[in-house]
N, CA and C atoms as a LAMMPS dump frame, in Angstrom:
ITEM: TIMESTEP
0
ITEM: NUMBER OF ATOMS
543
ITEM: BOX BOUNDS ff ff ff
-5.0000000000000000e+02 5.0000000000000000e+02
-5.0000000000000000e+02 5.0000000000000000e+02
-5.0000000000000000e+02 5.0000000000000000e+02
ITEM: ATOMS id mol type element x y z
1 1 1 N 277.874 -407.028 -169.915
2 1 2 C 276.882 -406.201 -170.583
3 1 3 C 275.724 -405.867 -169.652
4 2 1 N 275.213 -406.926 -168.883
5 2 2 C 274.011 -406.766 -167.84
6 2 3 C 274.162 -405.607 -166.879
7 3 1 N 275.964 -406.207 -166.253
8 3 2 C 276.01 -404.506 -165.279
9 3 3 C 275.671 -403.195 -166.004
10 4 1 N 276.623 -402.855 -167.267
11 4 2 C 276.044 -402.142 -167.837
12 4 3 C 275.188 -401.416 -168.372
13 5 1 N 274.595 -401.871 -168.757
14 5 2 C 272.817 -401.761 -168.924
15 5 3 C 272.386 -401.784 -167.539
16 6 1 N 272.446 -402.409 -166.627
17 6 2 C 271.876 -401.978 -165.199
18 6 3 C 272.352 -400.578 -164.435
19 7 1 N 273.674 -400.427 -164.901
20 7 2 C 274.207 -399.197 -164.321
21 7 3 C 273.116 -398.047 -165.147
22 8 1 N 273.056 -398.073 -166.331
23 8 2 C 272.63 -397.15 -166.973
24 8 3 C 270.945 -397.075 -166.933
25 9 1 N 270.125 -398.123 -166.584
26 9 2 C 269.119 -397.672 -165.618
27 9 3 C 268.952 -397.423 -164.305
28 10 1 N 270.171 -397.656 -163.597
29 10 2 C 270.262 -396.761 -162.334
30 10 3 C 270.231 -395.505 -162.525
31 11 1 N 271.214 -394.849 -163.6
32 11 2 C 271.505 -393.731 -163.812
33 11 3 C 269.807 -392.847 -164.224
34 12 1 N 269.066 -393.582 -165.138
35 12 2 C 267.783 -392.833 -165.603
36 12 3 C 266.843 -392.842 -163.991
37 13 1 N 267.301 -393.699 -163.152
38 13 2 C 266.235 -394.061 -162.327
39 13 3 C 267.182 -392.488 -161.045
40 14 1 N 267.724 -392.56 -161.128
41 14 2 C 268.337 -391.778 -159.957
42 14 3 C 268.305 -390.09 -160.93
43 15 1 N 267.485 -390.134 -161.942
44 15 2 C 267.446 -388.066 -162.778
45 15 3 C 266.421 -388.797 -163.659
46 16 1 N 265.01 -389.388 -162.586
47 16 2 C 264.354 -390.21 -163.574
48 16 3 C 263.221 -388.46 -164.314
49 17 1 N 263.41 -387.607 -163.655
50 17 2 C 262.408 -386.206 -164.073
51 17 3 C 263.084 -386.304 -165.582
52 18 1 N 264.415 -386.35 -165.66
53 18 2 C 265.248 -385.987 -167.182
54 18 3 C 264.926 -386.981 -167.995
55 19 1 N 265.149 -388.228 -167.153
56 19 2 C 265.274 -389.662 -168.527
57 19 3 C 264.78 -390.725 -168.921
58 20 1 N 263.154 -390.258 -167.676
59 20 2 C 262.525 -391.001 -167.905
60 20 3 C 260.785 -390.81 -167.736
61 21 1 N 260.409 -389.504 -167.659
62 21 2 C 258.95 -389.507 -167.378
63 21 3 C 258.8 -388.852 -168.962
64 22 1 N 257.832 -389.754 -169.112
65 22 2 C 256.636 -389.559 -170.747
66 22 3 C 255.602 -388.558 -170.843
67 23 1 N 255.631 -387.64 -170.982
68 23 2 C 254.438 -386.69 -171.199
69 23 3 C 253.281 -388.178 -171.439
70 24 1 N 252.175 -387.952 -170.858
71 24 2 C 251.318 -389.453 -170.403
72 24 3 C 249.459 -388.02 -171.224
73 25 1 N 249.886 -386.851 -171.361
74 25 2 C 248.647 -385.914 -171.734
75 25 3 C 247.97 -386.598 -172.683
76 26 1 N 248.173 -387.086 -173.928
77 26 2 C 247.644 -387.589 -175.043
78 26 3 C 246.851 -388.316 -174.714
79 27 1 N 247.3 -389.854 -173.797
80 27 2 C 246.717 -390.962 -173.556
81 27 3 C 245.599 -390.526 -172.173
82 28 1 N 245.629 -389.634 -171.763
83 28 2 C 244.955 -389.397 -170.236
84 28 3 C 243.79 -390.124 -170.351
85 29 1 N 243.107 -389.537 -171.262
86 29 2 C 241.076 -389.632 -171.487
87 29 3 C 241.13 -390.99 -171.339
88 30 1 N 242.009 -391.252 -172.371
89 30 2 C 241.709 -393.153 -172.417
90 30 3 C 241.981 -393.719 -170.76
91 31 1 N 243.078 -393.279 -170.545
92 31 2 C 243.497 -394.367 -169.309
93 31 3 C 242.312 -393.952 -168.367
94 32 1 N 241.72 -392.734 -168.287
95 32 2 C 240.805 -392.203 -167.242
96 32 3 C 239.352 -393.424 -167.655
97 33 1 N 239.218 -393.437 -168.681
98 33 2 C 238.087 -394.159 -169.231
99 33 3 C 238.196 -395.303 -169.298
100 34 1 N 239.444 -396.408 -168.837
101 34 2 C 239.441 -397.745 -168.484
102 34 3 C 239.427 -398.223 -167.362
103 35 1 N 240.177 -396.952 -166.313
104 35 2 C 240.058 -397.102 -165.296
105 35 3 C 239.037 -396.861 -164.464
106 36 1 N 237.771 -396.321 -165.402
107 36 2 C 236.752 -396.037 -164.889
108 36 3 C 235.972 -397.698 -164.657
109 37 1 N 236.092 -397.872 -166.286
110 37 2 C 235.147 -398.891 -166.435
111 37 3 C 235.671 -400.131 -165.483
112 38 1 N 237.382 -400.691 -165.32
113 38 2 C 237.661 -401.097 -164.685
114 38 3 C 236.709 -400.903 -162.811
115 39 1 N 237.071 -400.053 -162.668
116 39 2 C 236.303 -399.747 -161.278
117 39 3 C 234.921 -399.724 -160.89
118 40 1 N 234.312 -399.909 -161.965
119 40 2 C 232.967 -400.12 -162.032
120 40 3 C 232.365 -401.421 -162.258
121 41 1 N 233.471 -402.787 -163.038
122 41 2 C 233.542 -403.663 -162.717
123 41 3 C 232.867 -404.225 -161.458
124 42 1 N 231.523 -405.152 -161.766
125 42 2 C 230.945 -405.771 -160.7
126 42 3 C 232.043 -406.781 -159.861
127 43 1 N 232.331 -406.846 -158.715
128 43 2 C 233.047 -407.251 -158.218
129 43 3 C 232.306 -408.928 -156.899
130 44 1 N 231.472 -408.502 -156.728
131 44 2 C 230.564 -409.816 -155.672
132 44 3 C 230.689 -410.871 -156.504
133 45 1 N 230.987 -411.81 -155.938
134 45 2 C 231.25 -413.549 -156.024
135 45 3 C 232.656 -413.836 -156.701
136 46 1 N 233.233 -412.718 -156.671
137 46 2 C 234.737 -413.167 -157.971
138 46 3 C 236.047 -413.849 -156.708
139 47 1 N 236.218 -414.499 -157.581
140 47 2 C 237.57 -415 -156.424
141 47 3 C 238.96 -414.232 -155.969
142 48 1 N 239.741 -414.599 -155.173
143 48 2 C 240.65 -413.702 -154.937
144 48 3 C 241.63 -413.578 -155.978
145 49 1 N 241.84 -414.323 -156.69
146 49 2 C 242.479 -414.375 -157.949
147 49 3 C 242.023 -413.565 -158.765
148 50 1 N 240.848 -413.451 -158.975
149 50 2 C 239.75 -412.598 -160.031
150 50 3 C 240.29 -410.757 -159.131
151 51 1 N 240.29 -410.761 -158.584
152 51 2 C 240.235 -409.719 -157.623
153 51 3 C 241.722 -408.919 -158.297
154 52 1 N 242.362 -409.969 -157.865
155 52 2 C 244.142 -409.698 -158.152
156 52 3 C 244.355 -409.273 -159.213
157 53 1 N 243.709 -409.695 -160.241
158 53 2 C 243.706 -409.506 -161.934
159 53 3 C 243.258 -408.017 -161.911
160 54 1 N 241.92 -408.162 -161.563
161 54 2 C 241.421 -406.762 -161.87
162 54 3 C 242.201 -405.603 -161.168
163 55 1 N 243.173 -405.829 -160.093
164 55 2 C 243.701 -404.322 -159.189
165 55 3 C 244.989 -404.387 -160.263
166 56 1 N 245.678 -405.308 -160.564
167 56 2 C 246.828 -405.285 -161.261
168 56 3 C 247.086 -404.772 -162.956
169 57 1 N 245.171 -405.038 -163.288
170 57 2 C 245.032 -404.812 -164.766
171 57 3 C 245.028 -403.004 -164.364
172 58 1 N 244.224 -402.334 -163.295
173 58 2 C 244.204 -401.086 -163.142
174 58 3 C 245.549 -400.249 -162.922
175 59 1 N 246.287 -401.003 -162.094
176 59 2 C 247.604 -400.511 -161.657
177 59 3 C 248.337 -400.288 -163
178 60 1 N 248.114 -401.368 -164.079
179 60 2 C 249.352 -401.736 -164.882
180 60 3 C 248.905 -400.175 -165.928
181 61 1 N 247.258 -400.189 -166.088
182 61 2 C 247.1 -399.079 -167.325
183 61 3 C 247.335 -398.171 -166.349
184 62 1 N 247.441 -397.237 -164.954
185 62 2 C 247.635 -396.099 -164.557
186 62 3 C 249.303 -396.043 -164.644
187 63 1 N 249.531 -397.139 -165.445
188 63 2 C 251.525 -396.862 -164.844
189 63 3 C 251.889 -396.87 -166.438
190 64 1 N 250.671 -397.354 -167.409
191 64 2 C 251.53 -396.911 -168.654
192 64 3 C 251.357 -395.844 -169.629
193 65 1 N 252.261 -395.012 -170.152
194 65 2 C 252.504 -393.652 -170.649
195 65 3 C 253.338 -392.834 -169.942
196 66 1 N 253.566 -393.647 -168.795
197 66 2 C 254.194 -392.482 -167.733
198 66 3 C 255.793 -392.594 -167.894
199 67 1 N 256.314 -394.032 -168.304
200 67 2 C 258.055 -393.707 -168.624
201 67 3 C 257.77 -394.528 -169.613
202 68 1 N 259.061 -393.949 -170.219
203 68 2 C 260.156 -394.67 -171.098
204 68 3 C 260.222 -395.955 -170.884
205 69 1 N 260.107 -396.747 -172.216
206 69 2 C 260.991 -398.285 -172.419
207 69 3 C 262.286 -398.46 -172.244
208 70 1 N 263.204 -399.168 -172.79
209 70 2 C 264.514 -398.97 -172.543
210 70 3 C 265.284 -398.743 -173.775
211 71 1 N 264.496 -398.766 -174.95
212 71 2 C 265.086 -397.866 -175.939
213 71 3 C 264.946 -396.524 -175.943
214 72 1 N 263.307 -396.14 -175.802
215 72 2 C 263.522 -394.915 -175.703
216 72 3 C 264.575 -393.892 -174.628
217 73 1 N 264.741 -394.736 -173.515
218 73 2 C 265.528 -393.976 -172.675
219 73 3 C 266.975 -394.069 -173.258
220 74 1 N 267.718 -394.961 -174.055
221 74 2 C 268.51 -394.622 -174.431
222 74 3 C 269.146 -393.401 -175.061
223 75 1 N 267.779 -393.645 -176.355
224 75 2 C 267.684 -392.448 -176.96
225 75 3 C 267.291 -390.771 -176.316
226 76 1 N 266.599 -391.026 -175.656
227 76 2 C 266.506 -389.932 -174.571
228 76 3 C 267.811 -389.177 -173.766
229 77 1 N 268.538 -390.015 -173.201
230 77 2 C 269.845 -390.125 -172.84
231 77 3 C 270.911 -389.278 -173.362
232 78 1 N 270.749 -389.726 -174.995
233 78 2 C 271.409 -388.92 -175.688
234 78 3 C 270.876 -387.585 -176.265
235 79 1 N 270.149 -387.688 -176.046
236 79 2 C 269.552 -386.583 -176.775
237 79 3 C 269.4 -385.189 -175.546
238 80 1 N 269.743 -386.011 -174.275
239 80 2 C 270.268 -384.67 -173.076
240 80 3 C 271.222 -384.571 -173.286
241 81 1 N 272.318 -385.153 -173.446
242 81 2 C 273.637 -385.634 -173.357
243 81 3 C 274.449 -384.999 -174.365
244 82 1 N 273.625 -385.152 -175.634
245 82 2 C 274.69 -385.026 -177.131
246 82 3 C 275.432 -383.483 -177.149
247 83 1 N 275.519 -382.643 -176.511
248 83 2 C 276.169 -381.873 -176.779
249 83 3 C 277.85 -381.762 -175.961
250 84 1 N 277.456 -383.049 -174.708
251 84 2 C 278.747 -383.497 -174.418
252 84 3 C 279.496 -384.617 -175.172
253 85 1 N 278.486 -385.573 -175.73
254 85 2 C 279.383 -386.124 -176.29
255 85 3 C 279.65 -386.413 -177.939
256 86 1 N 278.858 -385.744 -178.631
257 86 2 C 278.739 -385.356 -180.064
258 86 3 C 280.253 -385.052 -180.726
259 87 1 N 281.349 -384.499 -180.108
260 87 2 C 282.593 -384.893 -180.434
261 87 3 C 283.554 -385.911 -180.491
262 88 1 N 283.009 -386.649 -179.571
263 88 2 C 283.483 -388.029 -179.095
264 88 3 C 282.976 -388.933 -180.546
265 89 1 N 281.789 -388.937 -180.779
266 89 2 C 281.162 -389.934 -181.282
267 89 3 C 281.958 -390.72 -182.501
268 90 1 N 282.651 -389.992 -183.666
269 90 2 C 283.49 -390.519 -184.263
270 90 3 C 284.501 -391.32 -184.304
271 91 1 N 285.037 -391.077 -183.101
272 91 2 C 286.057 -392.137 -182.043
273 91 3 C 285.487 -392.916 -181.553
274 92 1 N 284.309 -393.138 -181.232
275 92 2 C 283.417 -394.183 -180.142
276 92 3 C 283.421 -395.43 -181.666
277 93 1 N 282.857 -394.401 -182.364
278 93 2 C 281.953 -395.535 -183.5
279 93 3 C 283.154 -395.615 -184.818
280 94 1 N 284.2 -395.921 -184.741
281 94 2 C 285.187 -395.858 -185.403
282 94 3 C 285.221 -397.088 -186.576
283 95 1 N 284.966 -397.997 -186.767
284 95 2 C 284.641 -399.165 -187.243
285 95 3 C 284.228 -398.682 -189.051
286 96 1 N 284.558 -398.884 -189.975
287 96 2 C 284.067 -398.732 -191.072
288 96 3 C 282.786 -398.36 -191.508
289 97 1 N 282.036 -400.442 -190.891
290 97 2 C 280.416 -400.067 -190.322
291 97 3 C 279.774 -398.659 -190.088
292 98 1 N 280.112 -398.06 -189.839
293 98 2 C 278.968 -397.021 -189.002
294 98 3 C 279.189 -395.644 -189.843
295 99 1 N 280.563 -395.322 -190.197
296 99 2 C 280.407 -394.372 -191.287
297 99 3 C 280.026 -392.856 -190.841
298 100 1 N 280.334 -392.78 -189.761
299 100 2 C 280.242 -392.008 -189.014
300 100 3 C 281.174 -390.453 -188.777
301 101 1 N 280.492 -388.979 -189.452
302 101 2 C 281.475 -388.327 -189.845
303 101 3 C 281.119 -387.21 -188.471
304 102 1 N 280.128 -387.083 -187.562
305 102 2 C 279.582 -386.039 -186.583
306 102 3 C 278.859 -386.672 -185.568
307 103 1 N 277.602 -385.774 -185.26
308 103 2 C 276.797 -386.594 -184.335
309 103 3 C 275.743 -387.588 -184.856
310 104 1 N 275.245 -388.333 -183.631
311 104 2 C 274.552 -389.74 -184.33
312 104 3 C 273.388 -388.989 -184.989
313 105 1 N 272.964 -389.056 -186.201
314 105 2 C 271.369 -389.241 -186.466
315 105 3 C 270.474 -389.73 -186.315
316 106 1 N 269.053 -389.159 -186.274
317 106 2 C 268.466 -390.058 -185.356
318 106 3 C 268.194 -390.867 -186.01
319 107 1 N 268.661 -391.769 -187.146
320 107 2 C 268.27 -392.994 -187.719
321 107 3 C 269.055 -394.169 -187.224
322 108 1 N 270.417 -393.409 -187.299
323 108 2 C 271.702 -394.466 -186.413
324 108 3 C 271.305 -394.81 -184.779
325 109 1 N 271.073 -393.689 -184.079
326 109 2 C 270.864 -393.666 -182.422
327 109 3 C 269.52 -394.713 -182.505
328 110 1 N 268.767 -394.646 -183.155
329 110 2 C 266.925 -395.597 -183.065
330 110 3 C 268.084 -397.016 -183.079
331 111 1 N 268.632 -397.408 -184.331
332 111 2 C 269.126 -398.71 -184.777
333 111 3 C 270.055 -399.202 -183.999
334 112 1 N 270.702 -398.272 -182.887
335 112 2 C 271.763 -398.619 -182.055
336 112 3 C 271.185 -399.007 -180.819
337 113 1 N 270.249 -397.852 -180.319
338 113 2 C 269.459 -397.971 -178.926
339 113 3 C 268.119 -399.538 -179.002
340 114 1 N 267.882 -399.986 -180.496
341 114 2 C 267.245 -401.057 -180.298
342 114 3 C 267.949 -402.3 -180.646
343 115 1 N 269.186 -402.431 -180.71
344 115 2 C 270.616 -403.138 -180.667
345 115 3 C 270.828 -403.291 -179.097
346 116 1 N 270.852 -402.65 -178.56
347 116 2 C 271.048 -402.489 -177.24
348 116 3 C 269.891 -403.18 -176.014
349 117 1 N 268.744 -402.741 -176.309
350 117 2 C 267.862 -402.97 -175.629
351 117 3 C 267.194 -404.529 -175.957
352 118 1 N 267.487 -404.761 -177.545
353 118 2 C 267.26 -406.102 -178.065
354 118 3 C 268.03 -406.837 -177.238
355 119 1 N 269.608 -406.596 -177
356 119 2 C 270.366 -407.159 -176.192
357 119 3 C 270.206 -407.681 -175.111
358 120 1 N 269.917 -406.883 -174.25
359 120 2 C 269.638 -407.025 -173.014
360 120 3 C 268.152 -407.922 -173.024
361 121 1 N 267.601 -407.819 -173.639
362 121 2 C 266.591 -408.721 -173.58
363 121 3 C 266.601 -409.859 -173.651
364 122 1 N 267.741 -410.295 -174.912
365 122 2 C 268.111 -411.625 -175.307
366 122 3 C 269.061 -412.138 -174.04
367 123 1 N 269.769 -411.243 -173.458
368 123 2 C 270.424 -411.705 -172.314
369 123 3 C 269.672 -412.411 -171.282
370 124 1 N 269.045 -411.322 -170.927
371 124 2 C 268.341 -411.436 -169.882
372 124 3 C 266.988 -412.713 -169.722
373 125 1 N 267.001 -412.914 -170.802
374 125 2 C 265.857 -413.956 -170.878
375 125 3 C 266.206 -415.259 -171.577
376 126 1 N 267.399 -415.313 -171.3
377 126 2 C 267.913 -416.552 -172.248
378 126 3 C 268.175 -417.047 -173.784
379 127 1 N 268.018 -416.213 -174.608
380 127 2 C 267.912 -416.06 -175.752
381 127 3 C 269.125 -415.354 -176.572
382 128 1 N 270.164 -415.229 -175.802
383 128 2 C 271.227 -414.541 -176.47
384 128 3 C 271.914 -415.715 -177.075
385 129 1 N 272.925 -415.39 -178.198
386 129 2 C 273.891 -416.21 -178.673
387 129 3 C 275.144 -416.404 -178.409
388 130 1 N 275.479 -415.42 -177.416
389 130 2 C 276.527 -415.716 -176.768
390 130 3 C 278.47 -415.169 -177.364
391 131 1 N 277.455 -414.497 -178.976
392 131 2 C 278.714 -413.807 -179.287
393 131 3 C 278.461 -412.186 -179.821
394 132 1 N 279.66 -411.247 -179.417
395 132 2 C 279.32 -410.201 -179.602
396 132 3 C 280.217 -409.563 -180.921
397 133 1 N 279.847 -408.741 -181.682
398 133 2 C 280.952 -408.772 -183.141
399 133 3 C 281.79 -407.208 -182.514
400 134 1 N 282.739 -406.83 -183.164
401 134 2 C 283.47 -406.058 -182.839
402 134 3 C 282.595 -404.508 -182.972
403 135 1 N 281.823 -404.459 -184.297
404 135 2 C 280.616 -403.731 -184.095
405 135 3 C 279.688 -403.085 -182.889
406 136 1 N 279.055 -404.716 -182.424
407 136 2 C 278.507 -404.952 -181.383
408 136 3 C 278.858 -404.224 -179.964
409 137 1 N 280.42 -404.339 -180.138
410 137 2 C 281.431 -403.829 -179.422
411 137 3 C 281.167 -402.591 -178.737
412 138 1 N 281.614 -401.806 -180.142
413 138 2 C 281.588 -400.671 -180.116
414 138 3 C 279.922 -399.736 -179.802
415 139 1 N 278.632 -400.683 -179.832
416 139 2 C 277.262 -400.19 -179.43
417 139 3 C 277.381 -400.08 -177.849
418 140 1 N 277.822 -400.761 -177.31
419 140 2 C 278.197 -401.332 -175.707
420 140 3 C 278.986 -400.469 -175.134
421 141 1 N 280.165 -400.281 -176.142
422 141 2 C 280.986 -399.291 -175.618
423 141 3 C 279.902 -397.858 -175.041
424 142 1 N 279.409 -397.486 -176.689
425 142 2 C 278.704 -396.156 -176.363
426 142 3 C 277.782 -396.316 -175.329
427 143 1 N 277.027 -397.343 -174.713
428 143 2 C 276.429 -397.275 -173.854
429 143 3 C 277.109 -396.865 -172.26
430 144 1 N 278.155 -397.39 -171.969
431 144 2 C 278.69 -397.315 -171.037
432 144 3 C 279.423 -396.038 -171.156
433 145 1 N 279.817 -395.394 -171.824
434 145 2 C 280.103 -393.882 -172.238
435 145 3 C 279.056 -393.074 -171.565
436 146 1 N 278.151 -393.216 -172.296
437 146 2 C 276.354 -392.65 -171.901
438 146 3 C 276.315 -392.653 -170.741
439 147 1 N 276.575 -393.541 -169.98
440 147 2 C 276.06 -394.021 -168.76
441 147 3 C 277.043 -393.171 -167.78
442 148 1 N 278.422 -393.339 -168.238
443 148 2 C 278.927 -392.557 -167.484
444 148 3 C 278.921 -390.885 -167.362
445 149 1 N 278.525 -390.424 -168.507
446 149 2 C 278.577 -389.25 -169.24
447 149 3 C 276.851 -389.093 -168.266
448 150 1 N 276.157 -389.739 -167.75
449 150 2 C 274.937 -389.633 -166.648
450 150 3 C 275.36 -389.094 -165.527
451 151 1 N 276.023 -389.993 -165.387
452 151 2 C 276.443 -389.857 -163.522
453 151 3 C 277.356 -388.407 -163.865
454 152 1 N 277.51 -387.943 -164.285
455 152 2 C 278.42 -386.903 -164.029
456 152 3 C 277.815 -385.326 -164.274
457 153 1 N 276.584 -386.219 -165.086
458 153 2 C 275.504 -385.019 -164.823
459 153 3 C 274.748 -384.525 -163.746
460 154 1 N 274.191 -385.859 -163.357
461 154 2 C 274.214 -386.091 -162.075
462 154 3 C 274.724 -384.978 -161.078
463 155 1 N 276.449 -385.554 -160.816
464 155 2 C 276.783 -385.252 -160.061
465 155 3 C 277.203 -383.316 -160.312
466 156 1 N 276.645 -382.53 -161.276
467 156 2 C 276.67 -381.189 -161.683
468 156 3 C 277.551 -380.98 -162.391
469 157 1 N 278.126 -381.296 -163.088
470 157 2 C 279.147 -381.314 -164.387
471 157 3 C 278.178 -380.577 -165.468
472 158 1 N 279.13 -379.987 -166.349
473 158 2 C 278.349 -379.049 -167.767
474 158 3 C 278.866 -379.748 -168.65
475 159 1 N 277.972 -379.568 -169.938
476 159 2 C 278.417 -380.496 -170.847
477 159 3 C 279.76 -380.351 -170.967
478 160 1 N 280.123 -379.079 -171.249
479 160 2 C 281.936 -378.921 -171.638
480 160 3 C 282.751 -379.935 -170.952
481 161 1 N 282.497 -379.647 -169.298
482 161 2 C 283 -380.465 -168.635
483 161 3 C 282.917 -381.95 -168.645
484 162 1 N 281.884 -382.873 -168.794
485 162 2 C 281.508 -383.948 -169.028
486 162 3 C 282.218 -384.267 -170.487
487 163 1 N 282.03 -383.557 -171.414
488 163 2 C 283.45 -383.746 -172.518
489 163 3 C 284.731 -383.864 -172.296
490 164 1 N 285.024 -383.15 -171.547
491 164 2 C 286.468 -383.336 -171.008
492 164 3 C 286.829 -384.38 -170.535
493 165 1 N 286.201 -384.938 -169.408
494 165 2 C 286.651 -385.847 -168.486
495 165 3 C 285.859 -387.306 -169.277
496 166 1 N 285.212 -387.213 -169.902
497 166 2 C 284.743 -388.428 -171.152
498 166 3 C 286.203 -388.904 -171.842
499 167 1 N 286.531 -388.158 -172.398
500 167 2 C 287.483 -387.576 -173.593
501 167 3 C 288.512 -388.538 -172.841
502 168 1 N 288.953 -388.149 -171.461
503 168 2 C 290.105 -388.249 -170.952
504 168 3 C 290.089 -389.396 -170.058
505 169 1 N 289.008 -390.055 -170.323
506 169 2 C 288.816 -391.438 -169.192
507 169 3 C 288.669 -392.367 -170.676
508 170 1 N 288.099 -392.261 -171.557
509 170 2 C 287.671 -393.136 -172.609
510 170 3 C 288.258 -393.023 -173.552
511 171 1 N 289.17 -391.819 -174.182
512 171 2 C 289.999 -391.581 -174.979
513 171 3 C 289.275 -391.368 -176.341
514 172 1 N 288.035 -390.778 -175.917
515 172 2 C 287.571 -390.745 -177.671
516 172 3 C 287.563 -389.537 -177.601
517 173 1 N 288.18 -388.395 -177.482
518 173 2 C 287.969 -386.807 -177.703
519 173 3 C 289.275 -386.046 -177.189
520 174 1 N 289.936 -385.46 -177.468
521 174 2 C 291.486 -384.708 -177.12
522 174 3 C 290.913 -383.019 -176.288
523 175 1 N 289.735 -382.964 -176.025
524 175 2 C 289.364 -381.46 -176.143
525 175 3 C 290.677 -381.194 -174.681
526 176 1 N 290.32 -382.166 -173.419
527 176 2 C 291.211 -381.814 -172.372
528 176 3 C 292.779 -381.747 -172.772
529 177 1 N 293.293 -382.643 -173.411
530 177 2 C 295.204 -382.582 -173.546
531 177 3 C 294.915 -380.685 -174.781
532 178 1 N 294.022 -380.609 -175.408
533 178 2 C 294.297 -379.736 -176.194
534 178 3 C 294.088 -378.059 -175.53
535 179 1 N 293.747 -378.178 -174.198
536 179 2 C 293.725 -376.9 -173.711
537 179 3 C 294.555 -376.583 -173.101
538 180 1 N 295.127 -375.234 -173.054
539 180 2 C 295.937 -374.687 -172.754
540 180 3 C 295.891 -374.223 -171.328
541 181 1 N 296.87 -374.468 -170.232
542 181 2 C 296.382 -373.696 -169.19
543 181 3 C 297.302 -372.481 -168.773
């Protein structure tokens, strides 16, 4: 699951203009106005530690608004994506569970992409349980779908195309065996 999820922030990090910068306009004034006061911060007699705090507290507010968490980039993801793989999706998410008759809504994609990112968290920090349900499965699956359905954007593929070769590597979509040549 870790490669996975790591592949698929390679993928946002390598078309990070598409999948990962935050319109940051809303928050500007504020961040301009902490980082003021930050910098204006009397600084004589503080220790180097004290020092460290304060460049890192500045660094950390000029760096936030500017990307995506790792849910939102999921969701982001798809939401470049869904017109390649919005046919697929019924086959991906096949399971009773999910009930799934078209493309994801964005109520399903929020509950899936913070399934996912919950995941990786619990992984990553020791807190996982160590079992995944067949459900579960199938969230993982779509991620690595996604991920690949990236790189191929990436690499200049159109959605049509990225359907096709989805379809025909993962087997959730017939559009390629069904064309005629």
């Amino acid at each position: 699951y870790m490669n996975i999820f790591a592949a698929f922030e390679a993928e946002c990090h390598a078309n990070e203009n598409l999948y990962e910068n935050a319109d940051e306009t809303k928050v500007q004034d504020i961040k301009d106005a902490l980082v003021k006061q930050i910098e204006t911060y009397p600084k004589e007699g503080l220790q180097k530690e004290e020092t460290d705090f304060i460049k890192n507290a500045r660094d950390r507010i000029m760096q936030q608004g500017t990307q995506y968490g790792q849910q939102r980039k999921i969701i982001n993801a798809y939401e470049v994506l869904h017109k390649a793989l919005d046919g697929s999706i019924k086959n991906i998410f096949y399971l009773p569970e999910f009930k799934l008759s078209g493309p994801l809504m964005s109520k399903d994609l929020k509950r899936i992409a913070e399934f996912l990112a919950g995941q990786r968290g619990a992984v990553a920090h020791g807190s996982f349980s160590g079992v995944f349900s067949d459900v579960d499965a199938q969230k993982i699956h779509f991620l690595e779908i996604l991920t690949y359905a990236q790189l191929l954007k990436r690499a200049g593929l159109d959605d049509c195309d990225i359907e096709r070769v989805v379809g025909a590597i993962f087997g959730c979509n017939y559009v390629l065996f069904q064309e005629k040549y």
